[in-house]
C-alpha positions in Angstrom: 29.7 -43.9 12.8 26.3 -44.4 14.9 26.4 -45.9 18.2 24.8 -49.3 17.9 22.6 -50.9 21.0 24.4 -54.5 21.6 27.9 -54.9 22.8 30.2 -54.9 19.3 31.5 -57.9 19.9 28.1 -59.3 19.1 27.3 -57.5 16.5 30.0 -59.0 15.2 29.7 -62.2 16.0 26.2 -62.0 14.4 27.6 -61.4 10.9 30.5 -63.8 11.3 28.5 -66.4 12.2 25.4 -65.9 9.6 28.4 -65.8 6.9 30.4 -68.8 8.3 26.5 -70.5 7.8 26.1 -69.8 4.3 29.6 -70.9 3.5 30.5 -74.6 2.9 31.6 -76.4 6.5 34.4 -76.2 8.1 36.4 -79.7 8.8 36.1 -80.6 12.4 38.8 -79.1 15.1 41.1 -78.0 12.1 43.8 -77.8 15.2 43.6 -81.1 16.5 42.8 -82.5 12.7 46.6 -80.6 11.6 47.9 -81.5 14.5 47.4 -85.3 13.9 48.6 -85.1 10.5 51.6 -83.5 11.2 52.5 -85.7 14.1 51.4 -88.9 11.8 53.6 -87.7 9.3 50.6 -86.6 6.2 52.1 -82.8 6.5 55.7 -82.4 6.3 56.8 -80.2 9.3 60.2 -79.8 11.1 61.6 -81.6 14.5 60.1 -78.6 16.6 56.6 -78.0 14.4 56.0 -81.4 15.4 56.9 -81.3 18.9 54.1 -78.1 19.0 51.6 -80.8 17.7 52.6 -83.6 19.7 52.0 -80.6 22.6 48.8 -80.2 21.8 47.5 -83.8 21.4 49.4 -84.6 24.4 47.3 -81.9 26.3 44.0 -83.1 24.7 44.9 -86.2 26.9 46.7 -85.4 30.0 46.0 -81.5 30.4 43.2 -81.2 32.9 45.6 -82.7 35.3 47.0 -79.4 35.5 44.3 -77.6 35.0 44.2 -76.6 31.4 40.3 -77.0 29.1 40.7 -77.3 25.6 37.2 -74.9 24.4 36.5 -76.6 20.6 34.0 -74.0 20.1 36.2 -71.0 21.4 39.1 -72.0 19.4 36.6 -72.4 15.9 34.9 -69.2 16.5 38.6 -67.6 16.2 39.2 -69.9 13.0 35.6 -68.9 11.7 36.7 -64.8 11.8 39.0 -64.7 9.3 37.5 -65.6 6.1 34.1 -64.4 7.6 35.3 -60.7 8.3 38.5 -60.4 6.7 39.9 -59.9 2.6 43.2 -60.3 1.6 44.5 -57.4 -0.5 43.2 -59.2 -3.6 39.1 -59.0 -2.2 39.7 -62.9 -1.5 38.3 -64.0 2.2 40.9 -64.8 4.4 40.9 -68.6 4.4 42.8 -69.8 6.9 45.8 -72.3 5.7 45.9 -75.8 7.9 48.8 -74.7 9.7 47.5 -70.7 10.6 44.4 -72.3 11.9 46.4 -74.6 13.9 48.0 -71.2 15.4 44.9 -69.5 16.3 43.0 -72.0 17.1 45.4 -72.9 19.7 46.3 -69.3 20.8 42.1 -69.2 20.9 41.1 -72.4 22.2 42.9 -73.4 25.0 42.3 -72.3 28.8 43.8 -72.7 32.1 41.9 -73.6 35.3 41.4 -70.2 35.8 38.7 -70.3 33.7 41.1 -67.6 31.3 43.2 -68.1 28.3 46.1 -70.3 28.5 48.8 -68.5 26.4 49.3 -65.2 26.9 52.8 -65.2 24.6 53.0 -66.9 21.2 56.3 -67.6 19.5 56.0 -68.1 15.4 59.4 -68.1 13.4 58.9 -69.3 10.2 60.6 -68.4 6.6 59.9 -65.1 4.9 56.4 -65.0 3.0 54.7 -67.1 5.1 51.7 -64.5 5.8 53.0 -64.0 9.6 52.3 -60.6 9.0 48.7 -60.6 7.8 48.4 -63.2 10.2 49.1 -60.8 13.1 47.0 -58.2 11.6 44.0 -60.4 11.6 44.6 -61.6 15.4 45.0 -57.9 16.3 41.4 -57.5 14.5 39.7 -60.3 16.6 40.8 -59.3 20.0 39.5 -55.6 18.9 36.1 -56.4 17.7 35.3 -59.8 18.4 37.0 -61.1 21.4 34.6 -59.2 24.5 36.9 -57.5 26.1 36.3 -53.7 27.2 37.8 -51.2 25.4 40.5 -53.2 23.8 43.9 -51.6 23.0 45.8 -53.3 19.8 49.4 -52.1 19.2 51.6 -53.3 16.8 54.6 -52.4 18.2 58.5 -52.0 16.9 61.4 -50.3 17.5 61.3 -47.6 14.6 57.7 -46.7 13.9 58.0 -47.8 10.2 58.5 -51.5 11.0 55.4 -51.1 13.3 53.1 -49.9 10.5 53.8 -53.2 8.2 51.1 -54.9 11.0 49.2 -51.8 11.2 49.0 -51.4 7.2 47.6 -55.3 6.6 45.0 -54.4 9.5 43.7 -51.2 7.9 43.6 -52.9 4.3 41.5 -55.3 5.8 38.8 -53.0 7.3 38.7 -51.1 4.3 37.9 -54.3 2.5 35.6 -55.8 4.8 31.7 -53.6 4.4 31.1 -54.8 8.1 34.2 -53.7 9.6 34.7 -50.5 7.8 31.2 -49.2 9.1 32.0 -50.3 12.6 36.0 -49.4 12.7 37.0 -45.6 12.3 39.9 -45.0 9.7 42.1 -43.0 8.5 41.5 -41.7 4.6 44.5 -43.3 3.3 46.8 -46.1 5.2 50.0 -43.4 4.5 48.6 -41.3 7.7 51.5 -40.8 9.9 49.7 -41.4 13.1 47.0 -43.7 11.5 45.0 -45.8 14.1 41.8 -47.9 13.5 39.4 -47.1 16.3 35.5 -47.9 17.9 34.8 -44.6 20.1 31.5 -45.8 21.5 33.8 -48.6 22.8 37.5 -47.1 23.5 39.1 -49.6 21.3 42.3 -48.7 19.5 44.0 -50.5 16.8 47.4 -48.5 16.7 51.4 -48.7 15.3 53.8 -47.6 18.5 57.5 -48.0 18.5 60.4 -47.1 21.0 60.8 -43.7 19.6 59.3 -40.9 21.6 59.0 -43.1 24.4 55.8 -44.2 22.4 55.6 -47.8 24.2 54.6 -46.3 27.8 51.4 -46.4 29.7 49.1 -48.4 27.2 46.7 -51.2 28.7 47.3 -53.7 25.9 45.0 -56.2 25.3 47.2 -57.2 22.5 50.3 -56.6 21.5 52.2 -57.8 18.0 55.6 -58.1 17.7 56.8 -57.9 13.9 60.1 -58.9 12.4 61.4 -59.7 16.1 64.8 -60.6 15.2 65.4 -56.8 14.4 64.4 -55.8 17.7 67.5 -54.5 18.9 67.0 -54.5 22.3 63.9 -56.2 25.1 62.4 -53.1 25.6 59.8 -53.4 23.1 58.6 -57.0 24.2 59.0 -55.7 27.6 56.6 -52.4 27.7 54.1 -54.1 25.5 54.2 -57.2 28.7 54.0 -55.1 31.2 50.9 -52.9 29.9 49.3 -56.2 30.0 49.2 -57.4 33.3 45.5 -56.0 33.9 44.5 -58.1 30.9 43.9 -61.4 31.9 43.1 -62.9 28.1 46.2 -60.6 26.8 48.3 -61.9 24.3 51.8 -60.6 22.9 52.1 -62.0 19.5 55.8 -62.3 18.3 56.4 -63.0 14.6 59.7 -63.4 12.9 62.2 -65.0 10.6 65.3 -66.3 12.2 68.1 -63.8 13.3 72.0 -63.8 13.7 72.5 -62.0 17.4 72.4 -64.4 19.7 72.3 -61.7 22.6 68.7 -60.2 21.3 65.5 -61.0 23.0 64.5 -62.9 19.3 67.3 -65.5 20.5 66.2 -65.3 24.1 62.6 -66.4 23.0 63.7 -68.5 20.1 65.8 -70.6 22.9 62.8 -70.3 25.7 60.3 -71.9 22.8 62.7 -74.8 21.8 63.0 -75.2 25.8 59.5 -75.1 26.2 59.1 -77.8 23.4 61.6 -80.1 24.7 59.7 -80.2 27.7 63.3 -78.9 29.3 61.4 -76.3 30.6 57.9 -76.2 31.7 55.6 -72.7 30.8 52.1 -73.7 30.1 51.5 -69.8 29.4 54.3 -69.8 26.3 52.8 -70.9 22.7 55.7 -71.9 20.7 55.4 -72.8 16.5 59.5 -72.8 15.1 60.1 -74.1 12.0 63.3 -75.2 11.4 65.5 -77.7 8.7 66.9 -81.0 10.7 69.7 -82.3 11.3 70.1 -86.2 10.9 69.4 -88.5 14.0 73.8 -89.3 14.1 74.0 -85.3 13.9 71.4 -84.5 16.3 72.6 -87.6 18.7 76.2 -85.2 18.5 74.7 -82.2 19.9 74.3 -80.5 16.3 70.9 -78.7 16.7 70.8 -77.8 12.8 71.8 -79.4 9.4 75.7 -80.0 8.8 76.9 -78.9 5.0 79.0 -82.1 5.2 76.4 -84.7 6.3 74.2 -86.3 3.1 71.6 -87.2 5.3 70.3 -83.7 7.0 68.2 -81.9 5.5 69.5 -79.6 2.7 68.6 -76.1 2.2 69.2 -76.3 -1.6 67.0 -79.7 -1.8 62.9 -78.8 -2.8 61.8 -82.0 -0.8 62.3 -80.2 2.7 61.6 -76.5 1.7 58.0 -76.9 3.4 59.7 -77.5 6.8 60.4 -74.3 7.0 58.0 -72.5 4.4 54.2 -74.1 5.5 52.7 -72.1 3.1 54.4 -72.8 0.2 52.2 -73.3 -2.9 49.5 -72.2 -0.9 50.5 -68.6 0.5 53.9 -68.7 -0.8 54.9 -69.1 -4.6 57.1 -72.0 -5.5 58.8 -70.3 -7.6 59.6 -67.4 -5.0 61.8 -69.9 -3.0 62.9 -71.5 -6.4 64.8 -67.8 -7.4 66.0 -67.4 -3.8 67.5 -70.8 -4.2 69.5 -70.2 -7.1 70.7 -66.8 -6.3 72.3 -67.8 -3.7 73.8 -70.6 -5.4 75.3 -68.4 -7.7 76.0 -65.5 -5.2 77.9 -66.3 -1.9 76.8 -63.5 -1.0 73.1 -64.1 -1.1 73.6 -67.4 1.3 73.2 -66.6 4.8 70.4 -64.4 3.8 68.6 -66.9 2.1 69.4 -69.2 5.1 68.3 -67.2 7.6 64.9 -65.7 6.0 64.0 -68.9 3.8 65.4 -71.7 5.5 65.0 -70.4 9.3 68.6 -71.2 10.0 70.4 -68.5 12.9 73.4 -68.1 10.4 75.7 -67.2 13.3 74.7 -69.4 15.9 76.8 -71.2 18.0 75.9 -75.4 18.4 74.4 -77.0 21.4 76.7 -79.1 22.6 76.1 -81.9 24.7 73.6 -84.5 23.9 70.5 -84.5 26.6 69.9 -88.5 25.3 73.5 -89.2 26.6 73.4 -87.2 30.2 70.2 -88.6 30.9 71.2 -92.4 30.4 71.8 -94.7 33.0 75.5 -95.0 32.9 75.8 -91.1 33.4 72.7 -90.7 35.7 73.7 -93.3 38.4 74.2 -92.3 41.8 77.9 -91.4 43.0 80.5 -94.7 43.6 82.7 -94.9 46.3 84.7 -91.2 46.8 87.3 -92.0 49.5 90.8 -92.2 48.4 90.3 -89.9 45.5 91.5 -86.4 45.0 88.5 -83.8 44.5 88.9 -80.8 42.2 86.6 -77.8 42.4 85.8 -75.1 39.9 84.0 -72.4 41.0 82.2 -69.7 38.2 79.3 -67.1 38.0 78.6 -64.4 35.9 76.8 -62.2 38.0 76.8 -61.8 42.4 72.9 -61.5 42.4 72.5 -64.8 40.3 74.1 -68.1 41.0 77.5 -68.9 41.9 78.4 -72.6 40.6 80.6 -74.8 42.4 81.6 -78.5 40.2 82.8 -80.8 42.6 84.9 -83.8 40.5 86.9 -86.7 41.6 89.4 -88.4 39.7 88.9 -91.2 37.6 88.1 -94.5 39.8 89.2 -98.2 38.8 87.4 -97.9 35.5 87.9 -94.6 34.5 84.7 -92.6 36.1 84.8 -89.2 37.5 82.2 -88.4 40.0 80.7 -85.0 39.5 78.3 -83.3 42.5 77.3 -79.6 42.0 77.2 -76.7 44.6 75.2 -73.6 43.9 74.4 -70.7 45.9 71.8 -67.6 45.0 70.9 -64.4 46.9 67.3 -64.2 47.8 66.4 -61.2 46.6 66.6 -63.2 43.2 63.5 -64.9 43.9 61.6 -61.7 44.3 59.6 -60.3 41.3 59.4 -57.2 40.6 57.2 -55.1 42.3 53.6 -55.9 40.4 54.4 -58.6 39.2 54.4 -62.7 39.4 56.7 -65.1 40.2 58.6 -65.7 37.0 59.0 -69.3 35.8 62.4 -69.7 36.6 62.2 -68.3 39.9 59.5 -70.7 40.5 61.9 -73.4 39.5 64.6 -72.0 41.6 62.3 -71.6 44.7 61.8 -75.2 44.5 65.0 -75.9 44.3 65.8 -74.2 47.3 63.3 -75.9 49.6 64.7 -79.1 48.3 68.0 -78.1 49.6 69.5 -78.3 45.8 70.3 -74.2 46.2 71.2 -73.1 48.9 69.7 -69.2 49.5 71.7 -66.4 51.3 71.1 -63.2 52.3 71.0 -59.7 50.8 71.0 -58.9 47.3 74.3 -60.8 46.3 75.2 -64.4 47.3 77.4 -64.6 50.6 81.3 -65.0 49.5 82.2 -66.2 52.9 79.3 -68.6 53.4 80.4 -70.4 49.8 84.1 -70.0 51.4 83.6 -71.7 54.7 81.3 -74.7 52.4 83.7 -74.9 49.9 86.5 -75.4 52.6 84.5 -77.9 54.5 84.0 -80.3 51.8 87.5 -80.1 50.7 88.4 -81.1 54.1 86.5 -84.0 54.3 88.7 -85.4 51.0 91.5 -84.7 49.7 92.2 -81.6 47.9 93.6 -81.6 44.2 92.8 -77.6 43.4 90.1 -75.1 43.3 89.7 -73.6 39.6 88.3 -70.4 39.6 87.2 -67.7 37.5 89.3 -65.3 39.7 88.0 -61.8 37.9 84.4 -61.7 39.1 85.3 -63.9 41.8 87.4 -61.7 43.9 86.4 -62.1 47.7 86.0 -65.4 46.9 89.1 -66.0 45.4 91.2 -63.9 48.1 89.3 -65.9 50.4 90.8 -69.6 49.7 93.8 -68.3 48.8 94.7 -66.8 52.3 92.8 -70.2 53.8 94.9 -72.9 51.4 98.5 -73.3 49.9 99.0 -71.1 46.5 99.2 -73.8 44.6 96.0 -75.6 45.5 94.2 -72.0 43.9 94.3 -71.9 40.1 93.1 -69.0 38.0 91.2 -70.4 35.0 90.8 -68.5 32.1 87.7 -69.2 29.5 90.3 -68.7 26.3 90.1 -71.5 23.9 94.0 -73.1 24.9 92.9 -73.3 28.7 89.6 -75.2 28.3 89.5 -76.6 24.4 90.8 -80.2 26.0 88.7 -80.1 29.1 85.7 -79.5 26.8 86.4 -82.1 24.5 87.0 -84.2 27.9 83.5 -83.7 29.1 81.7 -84.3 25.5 83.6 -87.7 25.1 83.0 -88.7 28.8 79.5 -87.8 28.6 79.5 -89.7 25.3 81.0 -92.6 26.8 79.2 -93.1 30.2 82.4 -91.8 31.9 81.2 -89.0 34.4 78.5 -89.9 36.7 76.5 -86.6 38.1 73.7 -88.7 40.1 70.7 -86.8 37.9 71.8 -83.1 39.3 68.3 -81.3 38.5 70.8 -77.9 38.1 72.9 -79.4 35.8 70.3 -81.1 33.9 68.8 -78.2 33.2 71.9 -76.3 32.6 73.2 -78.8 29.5 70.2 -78.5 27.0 71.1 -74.5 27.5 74.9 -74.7 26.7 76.8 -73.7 23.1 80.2 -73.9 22.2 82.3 -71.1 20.1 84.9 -72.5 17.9 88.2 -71.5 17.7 91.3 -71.7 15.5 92.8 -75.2 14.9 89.5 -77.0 16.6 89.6 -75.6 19.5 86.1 -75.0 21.6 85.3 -73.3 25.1 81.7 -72.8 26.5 79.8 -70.1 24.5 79.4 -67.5 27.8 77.5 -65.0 26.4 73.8 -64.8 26.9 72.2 -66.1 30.2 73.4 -67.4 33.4 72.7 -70.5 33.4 75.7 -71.5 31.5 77.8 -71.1 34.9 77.3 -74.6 36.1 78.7 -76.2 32.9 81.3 -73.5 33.1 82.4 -74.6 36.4 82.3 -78.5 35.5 84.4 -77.5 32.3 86.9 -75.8 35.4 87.8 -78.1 37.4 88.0 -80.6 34.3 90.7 -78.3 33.2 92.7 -78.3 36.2 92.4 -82.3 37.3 93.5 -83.0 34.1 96.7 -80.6 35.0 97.8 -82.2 38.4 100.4 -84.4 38.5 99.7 -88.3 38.2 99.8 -89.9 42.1 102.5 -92.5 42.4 101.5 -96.5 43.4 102.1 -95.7 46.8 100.3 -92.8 47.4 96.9 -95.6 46.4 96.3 -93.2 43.2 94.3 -94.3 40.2 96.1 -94.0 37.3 93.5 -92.5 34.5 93.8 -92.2 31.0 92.5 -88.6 30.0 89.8 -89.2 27.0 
């Protein structure tokens, strides 16, 4: 290959641009223009498609308060690459579909105050078929060629080196097939080449497959990194190496792409939670692009905490029924043959066994999942968010959980039913400060941001040293049970210890309760908690740790209907945990007589 005088991007640009001329023109913003039908209901899209267009438009409107520049031409010139520079593996020009161009165009288009990209991770779960892959393959071929950036490393990265090269594969087939690329890329003879990587010497840029073996994921400076298949990652440490060889890129993206998974303990589920968090608004990360298709539950369903369809409701969405298969499958009769999903359909009508599969690659639904619980509409209404009543007179209850000393340690304060049947629920929480440091290199992640905040509005209180202070969170906890009085602590004595040795050498054996998380100690407290939430019957004063905490909480079924909170996965659970604790043991103590002024409560 000769060496060519202007900067390759240019060249590039050049021919893009003269073929983007000669073609017919493209519709104006295709991101905003998809983004607008979707939310106006033209394209059929799922609950959380839409709230990634209703994102967008609601950025075209309010973003520059914060900072963020939506760049037309930026996200268009993105758009424009594909079918200028790229062929599908049929010769066709890669034409992007309405809702790929609404991906890269807002991947491409949108900027922070920085004057840099805005996303720098993109989240896309859609069903099987959908072109994620060639997708990623062309995004991995912009940033290398096209996007400026000096000698731009591309990594399509993996676990096992044969899932890496899928990515790799659709890029290489596409420089082969496009005349300018192939004379300005360096390729391997045939795609088959073990250690096959696309590559512009005269500009160190590399377009290679890396995976976990070998230690093959260290000391790259990627510009970008994609992220196939992510629900078969089995571990972070993919995600995580190809992150951290980015943080001297300041328009890097990593580029996850996947159908819908079964672990909930895998990073997939991690960043399939973060993106429906993000999209809820529950959680706010401006650098965190999010697309998840999904099927719907109805509005009774989703008002119950039901996140996806129920088999034994006619009014969600159906797997089986045609009229909601685009939800989940955006390309269908466009990338996707109908009749693909049509054959999947009916083999796993016929084959049990061919069900969840279908579910979870077609239909996006995590086959294994456990169901968010409590309703977000119900915590957040007046009844529930007033400020606390009168306390005195009524016995408190404490339960006290964590999962880990260097995170937060979750104390539920609740007081017995008043006059009409109200608990009043106030939450403690304690956090070592180390936790708020980043590691070393690195920025302030979001939630320690949040958490930081939180601690100079005196809603966490900080201690000291790597692990949060057992005998500080003794000598609070004691205090405020002086001040009323006491019912019993509920703890979760095992990970509790000093804690737990603590009260019970400063209070009568009785008052300390070891709560277990099976599904006989807590299945009526939970049920407790979902019908008072239901019912305006606990009043939590608009906690902002709770608050955030509820959105983030499942619920694992037992035998016989029994539930208990789903504790696996993150921390944040803890505070629920704790509420669900001392719920548990309130609803345990005896009943106070007339004459000991008690309010007699009827346990929902």
């Amino acid at each position: 290959m000769t060496a060519a005088s202007a900067p390759m991007s240019r060249q590039v640009r050049r021919a893009s641009a003269r073929k983007t001329k000669a073609a017919a023109p493209a519709p104006p913003d295709p991101t905003t223009a998809y983004a607008r039908d979707v939310v106006e209901g033209r394209i059929l899209a799922g609950r959380l498609v839409v709230l990634a267009c209703a994102r967008h438009l609601r950025d075209l409107e309010h973003g520059h308060e914060r900072g963020l520049v939506w760049r037309r031409e930026k996200a268009q010139d993105a758009i424009d690459f594909f079918p200028a520079m790229l062929r599908l593996e049929d010769g066709r020009p890669f034409v992007l579909q309405p809702f790929q161009a609404f991906i890269v165009g807002a991947i491409f288009g949108w900027y922070g105050a920085d004057g840099y990209r805005r996303f720098h991770t993109a989240y896309v779960e859609m069903g099987k078929g959908n072109g994620k892959s060639p997708l990623g393959a062309g995004i991995g071929l912009y940033m290398m060629v096209a996007d400026g950036e000096p000698a731009p490393e591309i990594y399509s990265a993996a676990t096992m080196i044969a899932q890496a090269k899928v990515v790799w594969k659709d890029a290489y087939r596409m420089v082969v097939k496009s005349p300018e690329l192939a004379a300005l890329i360096e390729h391997p003879d045939r795609e088959e080449v073990a250690a096959g990587a696309l590559t512009i010497p005269g500009d160190s840029a590399v377009f290679r497959p890396v995976s976990a073996e070998h230690r093959g994921l260290d000391g790259k400076r990627v510009h970008c990194g994609l992220c196939d298949e992510l629900h078969e990652h089995a571990g972070p440490e993919v995600v995580d190496k190809m992150t951290a060889g980015m943080k001297n890129r300041l328009n890097g993206l990593i580029f996850e792409m996947t159908n819908s998974g079964y672990d909930r303990t895998t990073v997939c589920w991690q960043h399939h939670e973060l993106s429906i968090a993000v999209l809820e608004e529950t959680v706010v990360n401006d650098a965190w692009f999010a697309y998840v298709c999904t099927l719907d539950a109805c509005a009774s369903c989703a008002e119950a905490g039901k996140r996806t369809p129920q088999a034994d409701c006619a009014a969600c969405d159906d797997w089986k029924d045609s009229k909601v298969w685009l939800k989940t499958n955006p390309g269908l009769g466009t990338v996707l043959p109908v009749s693909y999903l049509e054959r999947r359909v009916t083999d796993a009508k016929t084959m049990s066994s061919k069900e969840n599969e279908t579910k979870r690659f077609n239909f996006c639904v995590w086959t294994e999942q456990s169901e968010r619980w409590l309703s977000l509409g119900q915590w957040d209404a007046d009844a529930c968010a007033a400020p606390l009543a009168e306390l005195d007179g009524r016995r408190l209850f404490i339960g006290v959980d964590m999962q880990s000393p260097r995170d937060l340690c979750c104390a539920a304060l609740v007081w017995e039913p008043d006059g009409a049947g109200v608990v009043d629920v106030e939450l403690r929480a304690w956090l070592p400060r180390a936790a708020l440091e980043p590691e070393p290199g690195a920025n302030p992640s979001e939630r320690q941001a949040l958490l930081r905040r939180w601690a100079e509005d005196e809603v966490v209180t900080l201690t000291d040293g790597n692990a949060w202070d057992a005998a500080l969170v003794r000598e609070q906890l004691l205090a405020v049970a002086a001040e009323h009085e006491l019912g019993a602590f509920a703890l979760n004595q095992a990970p509790l210890g000093e804690l737990s040795k603590g009260l019970l050498s400063a209070l009568d054996k009785e008052q300390v309760t070891n709560r277990t998380y099976s599904f006989p100690a807590v299945t009526a407290a939970c049920k407790d908690l979902e019908a008072r939430v239901a019912g305006g019957k606990l009043r939590h004063a608009g906690n902002p740790v709770l608050r955030w905490t509820v959105p983030q909480v499942s619920i694992a079924h037992g035998s016989d209907q029994m539930i208990r909170v789903d504790r696996e996965g993150s921390v944040e659970k803890v505070a629920v945990a704790a509420l669900v604790a001392a719920l548990a043991v309130m609803a345990q103590a005896p009943p106070r007589t007339e004459s000991e002024g008690s309010y007699k409560a009827e346990w929902v």
